[in-house]
PADREN-358912 format. One record per residue (C-alpha): x, y, z. Coordinates in Angstrom, 1 decimal. Example, Ala and Ser with C-alpha at 12.3 -4.5 7.8 and 13.67 -1.06 7.14 Angstrom:
12.3 / -4.5 / 7.8
13.7 / -1.1 / 7.1
***
This chain:
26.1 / -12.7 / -16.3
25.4 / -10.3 / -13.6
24.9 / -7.7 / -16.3
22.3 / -10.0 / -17.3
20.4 / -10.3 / -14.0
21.2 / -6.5 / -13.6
19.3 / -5.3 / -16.8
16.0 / -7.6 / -16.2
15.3 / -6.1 / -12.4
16.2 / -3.0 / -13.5
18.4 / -2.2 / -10.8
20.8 / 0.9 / -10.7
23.0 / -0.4 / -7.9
26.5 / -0.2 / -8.5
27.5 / -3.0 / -6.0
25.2 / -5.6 / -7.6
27.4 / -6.7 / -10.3
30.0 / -7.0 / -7.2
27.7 / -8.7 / -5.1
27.0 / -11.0 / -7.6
30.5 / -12.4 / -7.9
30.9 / -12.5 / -4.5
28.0 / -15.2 / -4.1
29.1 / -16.4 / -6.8
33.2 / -17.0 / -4.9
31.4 / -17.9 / -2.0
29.3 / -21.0 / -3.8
32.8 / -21.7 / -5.4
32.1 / -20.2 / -8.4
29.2 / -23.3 / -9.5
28.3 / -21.1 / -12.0
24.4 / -20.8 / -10.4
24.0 / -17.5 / -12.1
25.0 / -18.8 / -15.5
21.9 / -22.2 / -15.0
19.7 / -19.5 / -14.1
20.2 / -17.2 / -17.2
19.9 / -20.6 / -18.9
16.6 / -21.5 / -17.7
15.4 / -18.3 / -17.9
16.2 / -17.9 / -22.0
15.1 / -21.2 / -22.6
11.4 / -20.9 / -20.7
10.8 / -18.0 / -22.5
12.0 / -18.9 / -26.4
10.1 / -22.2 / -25.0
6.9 / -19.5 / -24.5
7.6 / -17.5 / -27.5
7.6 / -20.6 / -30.0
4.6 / -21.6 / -28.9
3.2 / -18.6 / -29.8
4.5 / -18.6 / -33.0
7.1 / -15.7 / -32.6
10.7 / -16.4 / -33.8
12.8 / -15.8 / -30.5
15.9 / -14.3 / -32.7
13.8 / -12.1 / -34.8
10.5 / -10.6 / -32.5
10.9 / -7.1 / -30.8
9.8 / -6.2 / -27.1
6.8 / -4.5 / -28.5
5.5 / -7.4 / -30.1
6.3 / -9.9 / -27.6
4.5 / -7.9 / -25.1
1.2 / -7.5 / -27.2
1.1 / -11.1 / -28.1
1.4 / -12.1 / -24.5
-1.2 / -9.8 / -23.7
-3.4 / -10.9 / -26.8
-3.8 / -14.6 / -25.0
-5.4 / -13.6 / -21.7
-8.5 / -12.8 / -23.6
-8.2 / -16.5 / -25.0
-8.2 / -18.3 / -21.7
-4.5 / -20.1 / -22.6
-2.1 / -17.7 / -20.6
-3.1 / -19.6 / -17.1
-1.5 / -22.9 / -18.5
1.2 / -21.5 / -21.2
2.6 / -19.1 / -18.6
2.5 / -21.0 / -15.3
6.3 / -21.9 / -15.2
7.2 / -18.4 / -16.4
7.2 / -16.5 / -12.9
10.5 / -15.3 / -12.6
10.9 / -15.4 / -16.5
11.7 / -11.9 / -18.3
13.7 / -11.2 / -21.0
15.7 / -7.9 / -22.1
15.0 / -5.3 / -24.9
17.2 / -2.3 / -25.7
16.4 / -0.6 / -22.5
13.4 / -2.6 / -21.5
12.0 / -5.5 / -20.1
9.1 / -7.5 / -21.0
8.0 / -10.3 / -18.1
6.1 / -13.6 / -18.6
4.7 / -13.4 / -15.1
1.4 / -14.7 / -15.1
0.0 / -11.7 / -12.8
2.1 / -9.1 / -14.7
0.5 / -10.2 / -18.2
-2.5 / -10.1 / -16.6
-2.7 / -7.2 / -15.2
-1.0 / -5.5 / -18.3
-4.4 / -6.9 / -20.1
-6.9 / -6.1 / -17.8
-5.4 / -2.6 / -16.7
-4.9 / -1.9 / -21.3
-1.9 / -0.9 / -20.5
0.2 / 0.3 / -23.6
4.4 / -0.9 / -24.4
5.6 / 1.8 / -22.8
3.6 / 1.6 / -19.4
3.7 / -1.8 / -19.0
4.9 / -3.9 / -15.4
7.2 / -5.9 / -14.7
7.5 / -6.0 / -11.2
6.0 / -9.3 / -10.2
8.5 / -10.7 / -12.5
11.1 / -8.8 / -11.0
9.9 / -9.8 / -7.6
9.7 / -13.3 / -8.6
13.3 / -13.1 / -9.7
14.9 / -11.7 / -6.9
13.8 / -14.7 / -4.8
14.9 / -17.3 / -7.3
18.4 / -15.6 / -6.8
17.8 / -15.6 / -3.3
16.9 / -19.0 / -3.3
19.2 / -20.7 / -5.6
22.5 / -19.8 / -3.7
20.9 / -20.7 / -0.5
19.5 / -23.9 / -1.5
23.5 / -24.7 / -3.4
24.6 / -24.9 / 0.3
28.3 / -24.3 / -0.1
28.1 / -20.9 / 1.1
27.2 / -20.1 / 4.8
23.3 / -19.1 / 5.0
24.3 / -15.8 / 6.6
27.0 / -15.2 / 4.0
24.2 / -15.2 / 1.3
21.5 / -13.7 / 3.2
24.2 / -10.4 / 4.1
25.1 / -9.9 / 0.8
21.7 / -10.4 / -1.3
20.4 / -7.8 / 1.4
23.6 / -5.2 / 0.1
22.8 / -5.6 / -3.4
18.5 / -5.7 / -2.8
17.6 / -9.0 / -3.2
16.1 / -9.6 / -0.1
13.1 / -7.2 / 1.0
10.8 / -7.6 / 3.3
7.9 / -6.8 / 0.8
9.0 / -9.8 / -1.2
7.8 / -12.4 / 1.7
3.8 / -11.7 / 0.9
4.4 / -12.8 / -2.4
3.0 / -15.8 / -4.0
4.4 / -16.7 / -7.3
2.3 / -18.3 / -10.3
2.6 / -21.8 / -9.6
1.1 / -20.9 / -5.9
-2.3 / -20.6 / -7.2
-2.9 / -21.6 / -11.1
-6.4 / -19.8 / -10.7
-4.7 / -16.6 / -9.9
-5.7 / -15.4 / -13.4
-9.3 / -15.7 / -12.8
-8.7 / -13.8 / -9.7
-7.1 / -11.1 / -10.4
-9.7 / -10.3 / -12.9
-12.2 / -10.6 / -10.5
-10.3 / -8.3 / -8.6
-12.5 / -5.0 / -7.2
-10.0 / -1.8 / -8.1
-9.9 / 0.9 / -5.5
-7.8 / 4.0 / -6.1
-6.5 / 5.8 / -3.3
-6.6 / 9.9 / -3.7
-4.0 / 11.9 / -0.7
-0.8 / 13.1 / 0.1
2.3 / 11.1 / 0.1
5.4 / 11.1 / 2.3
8.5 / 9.4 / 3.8
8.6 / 9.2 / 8.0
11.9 / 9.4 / 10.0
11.2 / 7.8 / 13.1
13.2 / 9.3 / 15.8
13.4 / 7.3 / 18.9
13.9 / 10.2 / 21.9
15.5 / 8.9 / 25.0
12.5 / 9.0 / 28.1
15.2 / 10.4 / 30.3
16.4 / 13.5 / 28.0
12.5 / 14.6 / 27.4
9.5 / 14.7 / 29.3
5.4 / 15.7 / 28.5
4.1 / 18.5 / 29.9
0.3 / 19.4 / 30.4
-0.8 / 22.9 / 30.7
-4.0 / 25.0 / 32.6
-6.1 / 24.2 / 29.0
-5.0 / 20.4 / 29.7
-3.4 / 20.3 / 26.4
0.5 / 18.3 / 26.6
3.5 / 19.5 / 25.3
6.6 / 17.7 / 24.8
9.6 / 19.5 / 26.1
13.7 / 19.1 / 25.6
16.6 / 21.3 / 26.9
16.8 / 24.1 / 24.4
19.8 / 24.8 / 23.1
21.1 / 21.3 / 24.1
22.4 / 18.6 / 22.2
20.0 / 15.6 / 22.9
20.8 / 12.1 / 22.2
18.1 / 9.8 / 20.8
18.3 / 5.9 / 20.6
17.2 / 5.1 / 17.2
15.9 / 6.2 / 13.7
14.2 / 4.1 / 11.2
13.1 / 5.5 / 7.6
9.7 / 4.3 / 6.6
8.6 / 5.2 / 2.7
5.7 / 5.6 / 0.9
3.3 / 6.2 / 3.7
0.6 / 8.7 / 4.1
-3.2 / 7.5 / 5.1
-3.8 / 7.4 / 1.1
-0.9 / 5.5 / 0.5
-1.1 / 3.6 / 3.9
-4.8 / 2.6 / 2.3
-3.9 / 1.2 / -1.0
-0.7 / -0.8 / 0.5
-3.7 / -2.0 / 3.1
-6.1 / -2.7 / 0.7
-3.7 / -4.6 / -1.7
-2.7 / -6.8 / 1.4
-6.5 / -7.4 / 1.9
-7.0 / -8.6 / -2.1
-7.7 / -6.0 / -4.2
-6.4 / -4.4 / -6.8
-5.2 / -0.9 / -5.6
-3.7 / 2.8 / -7.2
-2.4 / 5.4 / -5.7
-3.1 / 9.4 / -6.9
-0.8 / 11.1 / -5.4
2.2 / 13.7 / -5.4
5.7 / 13.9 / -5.6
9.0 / 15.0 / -6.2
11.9 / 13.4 / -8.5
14.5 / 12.6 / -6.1
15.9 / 9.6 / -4.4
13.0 / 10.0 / -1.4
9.9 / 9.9 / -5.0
11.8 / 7.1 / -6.6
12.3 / 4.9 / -3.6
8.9 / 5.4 / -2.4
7.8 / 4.0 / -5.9
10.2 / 1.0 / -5.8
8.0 / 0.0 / -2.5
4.7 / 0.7 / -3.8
5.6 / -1.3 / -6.6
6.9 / -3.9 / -4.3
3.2 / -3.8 / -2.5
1.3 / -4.3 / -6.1
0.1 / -1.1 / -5.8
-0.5 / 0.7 / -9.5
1.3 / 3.9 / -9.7
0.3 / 5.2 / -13.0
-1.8 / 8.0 / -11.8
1.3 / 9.0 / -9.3
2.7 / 12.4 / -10.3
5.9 / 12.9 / -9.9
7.0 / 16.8 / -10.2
10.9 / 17.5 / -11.1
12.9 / 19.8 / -9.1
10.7 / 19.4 / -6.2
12.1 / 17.6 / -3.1
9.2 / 14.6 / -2.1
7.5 / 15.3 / 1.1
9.5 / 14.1 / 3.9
8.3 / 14.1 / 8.0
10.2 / 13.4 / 11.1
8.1 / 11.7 / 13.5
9.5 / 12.2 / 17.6
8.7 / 9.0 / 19.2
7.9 / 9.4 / 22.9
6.7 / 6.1 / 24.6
4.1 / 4.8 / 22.4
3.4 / 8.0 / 21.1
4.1 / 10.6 / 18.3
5.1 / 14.2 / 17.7
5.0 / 14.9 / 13.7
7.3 / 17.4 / 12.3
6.0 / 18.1 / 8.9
6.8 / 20.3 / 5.7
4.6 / 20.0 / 2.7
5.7 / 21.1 / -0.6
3.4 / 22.8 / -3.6
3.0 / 20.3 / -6.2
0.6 / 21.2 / -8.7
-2.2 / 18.4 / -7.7
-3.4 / 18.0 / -11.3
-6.4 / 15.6 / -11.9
-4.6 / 12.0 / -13.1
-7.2 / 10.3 / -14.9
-7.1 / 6.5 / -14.0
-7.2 / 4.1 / -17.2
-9.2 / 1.7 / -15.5
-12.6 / 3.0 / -13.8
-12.5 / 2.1 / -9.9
-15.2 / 0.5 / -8.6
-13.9 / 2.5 / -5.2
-11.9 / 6.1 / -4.4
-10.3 / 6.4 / -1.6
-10.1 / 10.1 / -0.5
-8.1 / 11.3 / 2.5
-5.2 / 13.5 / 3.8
-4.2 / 16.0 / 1.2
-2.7 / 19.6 / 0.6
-5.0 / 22.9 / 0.8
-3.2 / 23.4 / -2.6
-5.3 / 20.4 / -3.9
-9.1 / 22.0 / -4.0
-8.7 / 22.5 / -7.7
-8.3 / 18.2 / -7.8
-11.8 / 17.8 / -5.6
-13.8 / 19.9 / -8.4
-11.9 / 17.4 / -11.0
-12.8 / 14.4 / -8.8
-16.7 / 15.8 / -8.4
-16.8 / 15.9 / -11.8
-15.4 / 12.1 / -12.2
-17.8 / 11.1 / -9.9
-21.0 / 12.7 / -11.6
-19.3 / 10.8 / -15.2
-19.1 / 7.5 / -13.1
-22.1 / 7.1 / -10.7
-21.2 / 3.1 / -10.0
-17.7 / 4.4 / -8.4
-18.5 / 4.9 / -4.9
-16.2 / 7.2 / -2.6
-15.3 / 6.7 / 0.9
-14.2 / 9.5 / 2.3
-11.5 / 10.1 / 5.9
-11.1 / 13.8 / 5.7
-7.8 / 15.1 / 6.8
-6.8 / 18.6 / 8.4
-7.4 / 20.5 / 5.7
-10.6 / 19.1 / 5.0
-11.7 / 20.3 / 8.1
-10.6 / 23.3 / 7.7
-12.3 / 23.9 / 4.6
-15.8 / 23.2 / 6.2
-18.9 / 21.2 / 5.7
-20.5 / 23.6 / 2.8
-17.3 / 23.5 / 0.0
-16.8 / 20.3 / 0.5
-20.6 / 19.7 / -0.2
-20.5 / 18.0 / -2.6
-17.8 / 15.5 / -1.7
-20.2 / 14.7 / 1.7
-23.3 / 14.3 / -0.5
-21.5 / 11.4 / -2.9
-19.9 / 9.3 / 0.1
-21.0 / 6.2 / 0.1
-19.2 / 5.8 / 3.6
-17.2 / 8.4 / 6.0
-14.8 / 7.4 / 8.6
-13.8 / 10.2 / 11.5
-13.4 / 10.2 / 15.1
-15.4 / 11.1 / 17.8
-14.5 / 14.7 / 18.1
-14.4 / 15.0 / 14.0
-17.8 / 14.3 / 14.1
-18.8 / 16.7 / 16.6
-16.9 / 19.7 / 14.5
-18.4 / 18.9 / 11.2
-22.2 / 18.6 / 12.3
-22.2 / 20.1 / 15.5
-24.1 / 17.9 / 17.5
-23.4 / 17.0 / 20.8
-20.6 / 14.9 / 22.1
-22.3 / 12.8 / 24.4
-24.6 / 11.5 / 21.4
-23.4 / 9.0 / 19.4
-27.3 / 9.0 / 17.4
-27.5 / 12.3 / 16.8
-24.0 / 12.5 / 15.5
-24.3 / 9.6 / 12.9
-27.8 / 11.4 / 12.1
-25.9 / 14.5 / 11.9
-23.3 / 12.9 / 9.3
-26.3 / 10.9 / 7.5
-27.9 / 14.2 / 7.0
-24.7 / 15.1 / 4.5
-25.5 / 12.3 / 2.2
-23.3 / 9.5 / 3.4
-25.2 / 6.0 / 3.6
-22.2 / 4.6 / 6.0
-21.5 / 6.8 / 8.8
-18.5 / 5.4 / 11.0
-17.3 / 6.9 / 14.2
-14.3 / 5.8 / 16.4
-13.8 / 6.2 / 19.7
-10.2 / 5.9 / 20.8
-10.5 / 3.2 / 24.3
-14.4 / 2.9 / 23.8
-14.0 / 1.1 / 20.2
-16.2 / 2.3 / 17.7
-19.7 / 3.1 / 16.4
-21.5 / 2.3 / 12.6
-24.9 / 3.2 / 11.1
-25.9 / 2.0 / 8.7
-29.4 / 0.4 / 7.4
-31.2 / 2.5 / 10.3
-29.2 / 1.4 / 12.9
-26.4 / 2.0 / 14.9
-24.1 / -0.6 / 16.4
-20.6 / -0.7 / 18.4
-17.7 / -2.7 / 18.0
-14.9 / -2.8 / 21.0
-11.7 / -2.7 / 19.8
-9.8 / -6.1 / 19.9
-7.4 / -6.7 / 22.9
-3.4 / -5.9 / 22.2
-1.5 / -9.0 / 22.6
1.4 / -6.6 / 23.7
1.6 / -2.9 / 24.9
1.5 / -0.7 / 21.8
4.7 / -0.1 / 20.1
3.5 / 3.2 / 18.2
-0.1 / 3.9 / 17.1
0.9 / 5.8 / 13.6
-1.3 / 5.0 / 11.1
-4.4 / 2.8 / 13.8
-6.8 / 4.6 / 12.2
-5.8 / 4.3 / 8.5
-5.9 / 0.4 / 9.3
-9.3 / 1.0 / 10.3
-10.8 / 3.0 / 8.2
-8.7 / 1.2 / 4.7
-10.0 / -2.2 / 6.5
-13.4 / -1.3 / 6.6
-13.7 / -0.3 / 3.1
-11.7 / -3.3 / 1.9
-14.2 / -5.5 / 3.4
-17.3 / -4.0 / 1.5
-15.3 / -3.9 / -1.6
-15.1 / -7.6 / -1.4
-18.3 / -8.3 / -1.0
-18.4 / -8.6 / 2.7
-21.0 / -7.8 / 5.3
-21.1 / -4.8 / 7.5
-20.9 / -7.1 / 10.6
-17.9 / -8.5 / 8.9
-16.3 / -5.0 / 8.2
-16.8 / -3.6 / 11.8
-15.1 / -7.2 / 13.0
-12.1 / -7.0 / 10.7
-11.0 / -3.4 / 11.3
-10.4 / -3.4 / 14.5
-7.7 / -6.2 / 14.0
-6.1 / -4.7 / 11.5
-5.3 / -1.7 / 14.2
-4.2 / -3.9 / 17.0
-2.0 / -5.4 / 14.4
-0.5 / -2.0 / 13.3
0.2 / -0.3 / 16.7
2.0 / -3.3 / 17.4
4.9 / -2.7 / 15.1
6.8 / 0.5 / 13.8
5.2 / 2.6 / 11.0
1.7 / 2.5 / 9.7
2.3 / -0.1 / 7.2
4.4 / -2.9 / 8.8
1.7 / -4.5 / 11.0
-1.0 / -4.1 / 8.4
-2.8 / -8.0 / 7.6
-3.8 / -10.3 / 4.9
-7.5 / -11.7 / 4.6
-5.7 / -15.2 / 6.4
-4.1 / -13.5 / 9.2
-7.4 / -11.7 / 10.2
-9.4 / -14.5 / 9.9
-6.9 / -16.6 / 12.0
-7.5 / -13.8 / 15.2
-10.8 / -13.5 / 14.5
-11.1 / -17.2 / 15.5
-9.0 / -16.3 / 18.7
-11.2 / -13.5 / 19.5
-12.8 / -13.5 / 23.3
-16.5 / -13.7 / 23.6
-17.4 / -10.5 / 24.2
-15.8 / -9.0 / 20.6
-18.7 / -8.9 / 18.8
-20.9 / -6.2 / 17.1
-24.0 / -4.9 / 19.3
-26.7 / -3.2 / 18.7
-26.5 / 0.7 / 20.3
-29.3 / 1.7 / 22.5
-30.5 / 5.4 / 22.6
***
């Protein structure tokens, strides 16, 4: 039976099967697992004969192009809305009746061989989950230690919502904007240093330096791995959180640190199809020195070929941020996309090498932003205005070509023109002191973009953002805090008076 289980989430874990029979001693062996395989074989044969396939004698392939066939009918809302954790076993495959995976499966054209799953799989994990709690013979924590061991239990799983939450979700999803994220990719070991066994040091240029004993043998208090995180991917996880249906193109290698960071993204509904991964090349991996509240970034980048992926479904946004100064071949490829597509607009947070490249090669990318998102002294670099003018700095930036010029300002908030004006917006009060401030300004800027992509206002944008940062700094990692539409909303309401956006006087 656990075989079973094993082969639909498509789980490698060699304790699972062991795991299994242990919930299964501690329930006193009620045979839980065995009713769920039940269920499971009969909704889908239940499915499957309605759509006149013969359950004994109809092959993955075809089950997954009929079930794909009837979201263009208007029936798979109501035929597949007691199917969410329903999937059933091929050869080596898996084809899923969840109502979002067959949707998205239409509406993305994806063939047999690239189709998803994982909402299914999702979906399934929790009915586990939730079947040998709810059986009650086994102590709560019992069950809740060993469906963690075996990967039942993630954290990603709790912002699901299942089929039956929502039996519009069909019509939403396809109403879904698609943004695809374009940058570098990378896994974060967060190193918590000890404030007594380092210290910061400012020199004569002001600039601070951490320092340790050298030679010395440090202790530190903590480490925590965070995957999948770059301000690309840190973007699209944002993004998807926010409603809309996000990819990731970006690069990595084939080992355990690439493949885990795709099990996540999957787990955020992010579409990983135009992810490259690259084989005998290790996946980018930083340690981050946590001092305080903030961060000291050791990082290594390897050379992965940065091939143009093209996306089987046009985005109606692209996302283009931190990436390698091996990558300039992808920009042409992505100029070139852009002139093919002129709906697709681009908003563009340029990373170091960016910069580094300078205003005239990266031309073109300037001229087709629809919106630009830097800081303060970014701005000043790229157009060489001065600092002290936040008007001739947007102007500066307009002058480029991007209609949306955005401009943060660390403690002072922020700064937008747009429509021939330029407003500020403070940022919103921490309900605690920071915890760490990686990935604040991804927050922002992803938030910002998310907003317009939905249909929202500017105003509404500008009041969003700022949220979304005070949620992330208040948790570890750049992804952790980040907030669904609901959650902003709710401290929106909760906002103090004076957070509003105001016009910027010359």
């Amino acid at each position: 039976m656990a075989r079973f289980l094993q082969q639909l989430l498509e789980v490698d874990e060699p304790l699972f099967t062991v795991g299994m029979n242990q919930l299964e001693k501690a329930n006193g062996h009620a045979g839980i697992d065995t009713r769920l395989i039940a269920d499971i074989t009969h909704k889908a044969h239940e499915v499957m004969r309605k759509l006149g396939l013969d359950p004994s004698d109809t092959s993955g392939e075809e089950l997954y192009h009929t079930l794909v066939s009837i979201v263009k009918t208007g029936v798979a809302e109501r035929m597949l809305v007691e199917t969410d954790y329903v999937l059933l076993p091929f050869d080596d495959d898996v084809v899923s009746f969840n109502l979002i995976d067959v949707i998205e499966n239409s509406h993305h054209e994806l063939g047999y061989e690239n189709k998803i799953a994982s909402h299914g799989q999702r979906s399934l994990r929790g009915e586990i989950v939730q079947r040998y709690l709810d059986n009650g013979r086994a102590d709560e924590t019992v069950v809740k230690d060993i469906v963690s061991d075996i990967g039942l239990l993630r954290e990603s799983d709790q912002w699901y919502n299942d089929a039956n939450a929502n039996t519009k979700i069909g019509e939403d999803i396809a109403m879904k904007p698609y943004m695809l994220a374009i940058g570098d990719i990378f896994t974060d070991a967060f190193i918590k240093l000890k404030e007594d066994e380092a210290a910061v040091f400012k020199d004569e240029t002001g600039r601070q330096h951490l320092i340790m004993p050298f030679g010395s043998k440090p202790p530190y208090e903590r480490v925590d791995i965070v995957k999948a995180v770059g301000p690309s991917p840190n973007a699209a996880v944002s993004m998807s959180r926010l409603g809309l249906d996000a990819g990731l193109m970006a690069f990595q290698g084939d080992d355990q640190t690439g493949n885990e960071a795709i099990e996540y993204l999957k787990g955020e509904r992010i579409d990983t199809d135009t992810l490259s991964v690259e084989k005998g090349i290790p996946s980018n991996y930083y340690y981050v020195l946590r001092y305080g509240a903030e961060r000291t970034i050791l990082v290594k980048n390897q050379d992965y070929s940065y091939n143009w992926q093209e996306p089987q479904r046009v985005p109606e946004w692209i996302y283009l941020s931190l990436i390698s100064d091996k990558s300039w071949p992808l920009h042409e490829d992505l100029i070139a996309y852009l002139e093919n597509h002129p709906d697709t607009k681009l908003a563009f947070q340029p990373g170091t090498f960016h910069f580094e490249w300078g205003v005239q090669k990266l031309s073109k990318i300037y001229a087709r932003s629809h919106i630009i998102v830097i800081n303060r002294e970014e701005a000043v670099d790229i157009t060489g205005k001065s600092y002290d003018s936040i008007h001739e700095l947007t102007a500066g930036l307009h002058a480029l070509g991007p209609k949306i010029v955005i401009i943060t300002d660390g403690p002072n908030g922020s700064y937008a023109s747009f429509d021939d004006k330029v407003v500020t917006i403070p940022n919103y009060p921490d309900p605690a002191p920071p915890y760490d401030r990686t990935g604040a300004g991804d927050a922002f800027a992803s938030t910002i973009v998310a907003a317009l992509a939905s249909g929202e206002t500017m105003e509404t944008a500008l009041l969003w953002a700022p949220i979304n940062s005070m949620s992330v700094v208040q948790k570890l990692g750049a992804q952790a805090g980040l907030l669904h539409k609901e959650e902003i909303e709710a401290w929106l309401k909760k906002a103090p008076e004076d957070y509003r956006v105001k016009d910027l006087e010359e």
